[in-house]
N, C-alpha and C positions, 0 to 999 in steps of 0.2 A: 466387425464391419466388413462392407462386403468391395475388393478393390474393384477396381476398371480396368478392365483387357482391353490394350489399345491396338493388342489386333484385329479384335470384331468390330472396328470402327464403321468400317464401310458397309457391315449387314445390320449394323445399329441406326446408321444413319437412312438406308434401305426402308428398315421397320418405319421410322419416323415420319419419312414419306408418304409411305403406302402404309398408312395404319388399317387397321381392320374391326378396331374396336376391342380387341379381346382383353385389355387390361395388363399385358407381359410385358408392358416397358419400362425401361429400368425408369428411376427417378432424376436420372443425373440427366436427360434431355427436357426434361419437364419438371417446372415449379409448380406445385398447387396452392399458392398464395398463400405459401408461408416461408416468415425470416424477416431480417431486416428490411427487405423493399417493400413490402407488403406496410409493417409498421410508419414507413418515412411516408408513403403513396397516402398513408389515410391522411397522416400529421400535413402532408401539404397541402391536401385537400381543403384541411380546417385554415390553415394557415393564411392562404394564396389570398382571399379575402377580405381579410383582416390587416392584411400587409398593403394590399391597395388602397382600402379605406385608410390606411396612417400615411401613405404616401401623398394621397392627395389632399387631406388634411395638411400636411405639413407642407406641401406646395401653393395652397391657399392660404395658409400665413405667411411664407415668405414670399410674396407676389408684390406687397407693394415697397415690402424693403429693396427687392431682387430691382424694381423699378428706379425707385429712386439711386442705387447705385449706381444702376444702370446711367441713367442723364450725367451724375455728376461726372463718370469717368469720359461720359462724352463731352460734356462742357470744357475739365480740364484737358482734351485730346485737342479741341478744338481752338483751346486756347493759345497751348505750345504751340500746335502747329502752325498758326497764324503770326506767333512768336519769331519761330525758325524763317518761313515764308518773308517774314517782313526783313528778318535780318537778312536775308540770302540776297533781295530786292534791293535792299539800300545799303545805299555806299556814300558812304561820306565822298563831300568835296575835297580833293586837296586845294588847299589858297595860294595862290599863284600869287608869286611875289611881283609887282612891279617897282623897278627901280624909275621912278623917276627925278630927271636929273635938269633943276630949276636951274 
């Protein structure tokens, strides 16, 4: 196998540039759609699709659960709250004693 001289970086990177068409560039600047990106790119392709249609599926059944949780945790918020509210509000009397003296 053939290494990389990373001193011709700068006349490699030069070529890359300024191509000319003639086919002499190494491989290691250029993919030709092959390897693992290539296999994942098609598999998402298929994928991405398929994964939307389950997600909104599965957002359209849980839509009127998601709802009705929804109310209750607001009914029980509103309830404490009104809870707290009242107690914060009210205060008991204290009873004032009167001595009266017949």
């Amino acid at each position: 196998m053939e290494t990389f001289d990373v001193s011709k970086l700068n006349a490699l990177a030069f070529e890359a540039i300024n191509q000319k068409g003639n086919g002499d560039m190494d491989r290691y600047i250029y993919q030709d759609g092959q390897g693992l990106g290539s296999f994942f790119g098609s598999l998402m392709k298929r994928a991405l699709p398929l994964l939307g249609k389950t997600i909104k599926g599965a957002a359209r059944i849980a839509k009127p659960h998601l709802k009705k949780a929804a109310t209750e945790l607001a009914n029980s918020a509103i309830k404490e709250g009104s809870k707290q509210l009242e107690q914060a509000i009210h205060r008991p009397h204290k009873k004032i004693k009167i001595n009266n003296k017949d």
